[in-house]
N, C-alpha and C positions, 0 to 999 in steps of 0.2 A: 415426254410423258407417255406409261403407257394406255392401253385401250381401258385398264380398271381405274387409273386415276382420270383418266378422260372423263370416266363415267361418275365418278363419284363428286368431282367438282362440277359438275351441270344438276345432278340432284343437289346439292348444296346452295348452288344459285338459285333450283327452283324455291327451295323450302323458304330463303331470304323473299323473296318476293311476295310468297304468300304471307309470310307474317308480315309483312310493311305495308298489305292491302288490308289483311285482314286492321291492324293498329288503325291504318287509317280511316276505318270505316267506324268502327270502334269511339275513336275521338270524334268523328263527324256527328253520328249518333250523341253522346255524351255533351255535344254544342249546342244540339240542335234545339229549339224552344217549340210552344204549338206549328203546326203548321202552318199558321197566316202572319203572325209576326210574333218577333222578340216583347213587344210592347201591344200585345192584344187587346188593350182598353184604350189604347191614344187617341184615336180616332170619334169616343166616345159623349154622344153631344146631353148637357142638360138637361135641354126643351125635351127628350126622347123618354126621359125620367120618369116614372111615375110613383114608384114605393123602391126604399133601399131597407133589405132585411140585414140585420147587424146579429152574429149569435155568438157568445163568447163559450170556450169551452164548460166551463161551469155551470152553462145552462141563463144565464143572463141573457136577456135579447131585448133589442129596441127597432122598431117599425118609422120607416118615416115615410108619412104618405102624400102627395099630392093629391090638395082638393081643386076641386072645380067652381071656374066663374058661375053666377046668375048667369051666364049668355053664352056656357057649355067653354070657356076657353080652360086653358091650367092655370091653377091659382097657384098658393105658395104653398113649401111642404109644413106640416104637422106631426106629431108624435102621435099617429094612430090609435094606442090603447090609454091617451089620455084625451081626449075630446078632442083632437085634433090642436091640442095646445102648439101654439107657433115654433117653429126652428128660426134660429137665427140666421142669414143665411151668409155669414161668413163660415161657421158650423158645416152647414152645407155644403158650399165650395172647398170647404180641405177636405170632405167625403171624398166627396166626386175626384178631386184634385190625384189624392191618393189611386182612386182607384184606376185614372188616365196614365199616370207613373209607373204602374206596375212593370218593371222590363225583368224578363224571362232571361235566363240563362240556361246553363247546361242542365244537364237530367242528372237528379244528384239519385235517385233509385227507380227502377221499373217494378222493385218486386211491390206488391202488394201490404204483406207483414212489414214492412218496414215503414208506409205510409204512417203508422200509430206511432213510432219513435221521433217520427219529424210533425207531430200534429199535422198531419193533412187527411187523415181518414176521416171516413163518414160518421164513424163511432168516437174518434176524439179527434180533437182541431184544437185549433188556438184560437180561429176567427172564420167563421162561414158569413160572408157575404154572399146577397143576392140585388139584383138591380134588373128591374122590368119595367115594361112600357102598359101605357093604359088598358091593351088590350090581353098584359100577360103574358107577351112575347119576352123570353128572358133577354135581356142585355149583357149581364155576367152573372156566373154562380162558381164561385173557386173558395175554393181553403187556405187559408196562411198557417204555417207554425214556425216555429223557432227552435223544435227538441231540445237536443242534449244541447248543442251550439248555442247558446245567447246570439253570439254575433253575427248570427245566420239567420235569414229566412230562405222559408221554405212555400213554393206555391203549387197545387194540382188545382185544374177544372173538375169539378165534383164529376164531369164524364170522361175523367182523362185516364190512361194506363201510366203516369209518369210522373214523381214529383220533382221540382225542378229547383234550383236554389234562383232566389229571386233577389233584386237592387230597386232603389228609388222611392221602395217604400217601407213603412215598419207596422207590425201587428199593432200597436197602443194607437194609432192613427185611425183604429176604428173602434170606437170606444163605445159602450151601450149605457152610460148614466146618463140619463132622463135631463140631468138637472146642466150636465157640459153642452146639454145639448139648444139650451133656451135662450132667452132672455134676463136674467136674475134679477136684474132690476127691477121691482115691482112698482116703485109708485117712483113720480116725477114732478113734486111741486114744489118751484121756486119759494126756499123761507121768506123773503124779501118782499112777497106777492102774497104774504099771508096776514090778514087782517084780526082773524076769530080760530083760535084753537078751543073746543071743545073734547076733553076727556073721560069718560064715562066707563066707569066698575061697578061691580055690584055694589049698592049703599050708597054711593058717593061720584058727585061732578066736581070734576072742574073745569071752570070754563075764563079765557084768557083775552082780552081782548088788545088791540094795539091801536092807538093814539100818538098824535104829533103835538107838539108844546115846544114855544121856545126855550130854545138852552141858556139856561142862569148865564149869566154875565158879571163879573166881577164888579165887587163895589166901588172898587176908582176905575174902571174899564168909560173913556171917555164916549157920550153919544155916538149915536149910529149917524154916519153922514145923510142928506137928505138922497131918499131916493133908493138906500140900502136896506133890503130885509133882514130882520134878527136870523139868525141863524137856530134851526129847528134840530129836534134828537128824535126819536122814537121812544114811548112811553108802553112799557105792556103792563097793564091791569088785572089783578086776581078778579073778575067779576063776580064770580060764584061767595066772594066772602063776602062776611059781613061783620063792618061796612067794608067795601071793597077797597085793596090796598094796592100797592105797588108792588112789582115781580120785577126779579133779576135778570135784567134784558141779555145779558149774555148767556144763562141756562137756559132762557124762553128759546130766543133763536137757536140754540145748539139742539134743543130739543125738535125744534122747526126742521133742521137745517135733516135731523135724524128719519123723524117720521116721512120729507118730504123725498126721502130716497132711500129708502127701503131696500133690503133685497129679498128674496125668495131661498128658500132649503131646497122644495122640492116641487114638481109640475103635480096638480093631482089630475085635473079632467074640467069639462064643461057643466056636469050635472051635478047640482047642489045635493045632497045625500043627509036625512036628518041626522045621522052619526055624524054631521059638521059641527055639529052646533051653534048654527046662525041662527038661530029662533031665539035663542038666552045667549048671545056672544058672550063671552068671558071679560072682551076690552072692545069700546069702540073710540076710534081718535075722528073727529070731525073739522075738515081744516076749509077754512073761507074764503076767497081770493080777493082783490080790490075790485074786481069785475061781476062777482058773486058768485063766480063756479065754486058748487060743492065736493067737497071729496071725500066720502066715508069709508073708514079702514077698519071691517069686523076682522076682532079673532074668537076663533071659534072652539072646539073641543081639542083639546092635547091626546098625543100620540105618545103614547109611552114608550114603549121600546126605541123612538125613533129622536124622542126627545123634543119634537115640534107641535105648531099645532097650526090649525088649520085658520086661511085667510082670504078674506076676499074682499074688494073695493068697489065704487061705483066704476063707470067706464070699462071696465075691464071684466070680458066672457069668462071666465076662468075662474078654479079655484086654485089655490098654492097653501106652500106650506109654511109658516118662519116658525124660528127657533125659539126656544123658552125664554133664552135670556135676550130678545129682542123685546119677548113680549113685556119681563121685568125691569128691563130699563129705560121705555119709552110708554109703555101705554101703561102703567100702573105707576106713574111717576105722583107724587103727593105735594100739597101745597108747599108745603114746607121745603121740598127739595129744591122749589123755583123763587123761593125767597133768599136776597142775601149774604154773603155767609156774615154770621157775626164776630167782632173785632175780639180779637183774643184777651181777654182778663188783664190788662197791667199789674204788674207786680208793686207794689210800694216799695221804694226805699226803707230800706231799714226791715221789711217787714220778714218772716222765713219765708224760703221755697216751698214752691207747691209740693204736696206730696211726704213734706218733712214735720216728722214731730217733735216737737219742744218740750225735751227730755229733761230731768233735772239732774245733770251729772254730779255726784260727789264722792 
């Protein structure tokens, strides 16, 4: 080999080496996650919790805030811009759950301009979380999105230079409906514990009551042995008519079994507001227990656009919202619908079909 091929294959080996440094620094870069770890929220404890801010791209946002005991301890979280209405807190626990999951991966771009095509910019996102501690100390504040890729997420700390493609968790996992985030269950009274249903509309009550009487017994059904009680049914009585009659015990109790589990549309807040309209409710259902707890369920003024209307019961801080046809098929229900049904018309032998006219053909 001469002195120029000497020389041109040791330039040749250098130049290999510095691309397979450079490569490797390149992909090390492109692995690498935050600095402290691939999974920056793992370590992340409840008790440390104080408010999680939830913001969807579109401008949607929901607050959950932890109140405080009488005796200064953490109480449990609330939905902040609604009077502190309750989270439920398996609700809670997939929060959090999600946000301990988070594991970081490679760095899917440094530039900046590109942060708005994978929603992680400050100007558009898919999902801005934040989670701080009582005194404001942040805990986490990062961006999710998903851009052009569905199958992709994407993560930046809102102080970070890098968005990163992310695993373990998905964008819909932080969701800001008010309503995903409660309890919907609004009322909870056993039908079988209920003695007096009380329904009240404008113009008109009806009020229900329920009694026990032995069950008929057949007319050859030989005596009762000594020592054996007749066997008893349950009786519900129209009280309000007159004179008062007998009620269809299986619409009564279906009606019971309706009103006494309820559920809820929407969380509104703690502070009664006269645009409720619980001053003149619309429908009020009043149910009695064998023990005499009362249970009163006003509905109040309808929400038009939203299609509900407003509701609120004894026991319970809060106002909510149910739906129109919640209010049409249980609290405006009519005597008439709890009576009954009546036996269909028998036809006569011989006689025409209903509905047919007795033509003279010739």
């Amino acid at each position: 080999m001469n002195r120029t091929s000497l020389i041109l294959s040791v330039l040749a080996a250098l130049q290999l080496v510095v691309i397979v440094i450079f490569l490797s620094t390149d992909s090390s870069t492109e692995r690498a996650g935050p600095a402290d770890s691939t999974q920056p929220y793992a370590a992340l404890k409840a008790d440390d919790i104080a408010s999680i801010d939830i913001t969807e791209g579109d401008g949607a946002a929901v607050r959950l805030e932890r109140a405080t005991t009488a005796d200064g301890k953490p109480g449990k979280f609330g939905l902040a811009d609604k009077g502190a209405f309750p989270v439920r807190e398996i609700e809670l626990d997939n929060v959090i759950s999600a946000v301990q999951r988070i594991s970081v991966g490679r760095v899917a771009t440094r530039q900046e301009k590109s942060f708005t095509s994978l929603e992680v910019a400050a100007q558009r996102f898919n999902r801005h979380v934040v989670l701080k501690r009582t005194d404001g100390t942040v805990l986490a504040d990062f961006y999710l999105g998903s851009g052009k890729q569905s199958a992709s997420v994407f993560f930046r700390q809102s102080t970070g230079d890098a968005a990163h493609h992310a695993t373990g968790v998905d964008t819909y996992e932080f969701g800001t409906s008010a309503s995903a985030l409660v309890e919907t269950q609004f009322t909870d009274v056993p039908g079988s514990d209920v003695t007096k249903l009380i329904l009240e509309r404008e113009g008109s009550t009806l009020m229900l009551d329920r009694s026990e009487r032995e069950k008929p017994r057949a007319v050859d059904a030989p005596p009762l042995a000594q020592g054996v009680l007749p066997e008893m049914e349950t009786v519900w009585t129209e009280a309000s008519a007159t004179p008062p009659r007998l009620a269809d015990n299986g619409k009564v109790e279906a009606l019971l079994a309706a009103l006494g589990r309820m559920y809820l549309a929407e969380p509104i807040g703690r502070e009664r507001k006269a645009e409720f309209g619980f001053e003149k409710p619309v429908a009020k259902a009043t149910l009695v227990q064998k023990d005499g707890k009362t249970t009163v369920i006003s509905v109040g003024a309808k929400r038009e656009k939203e299609n509900d209307h407003y509701v609120e019961r004894t026991g319970f801080d809060w106002v909510a919202t149910i739906r129109t046809y919640t209010l049409e098929e249980y609290f405006l229900k009519k005597a008439e619908d709890l009576q009954p049904d009546k036996p269909e018309a028998e036809v006569k032998p011989g006689a025409p079909d209903a509905g047919h006219e007795d033509h003279d053909h010739k």
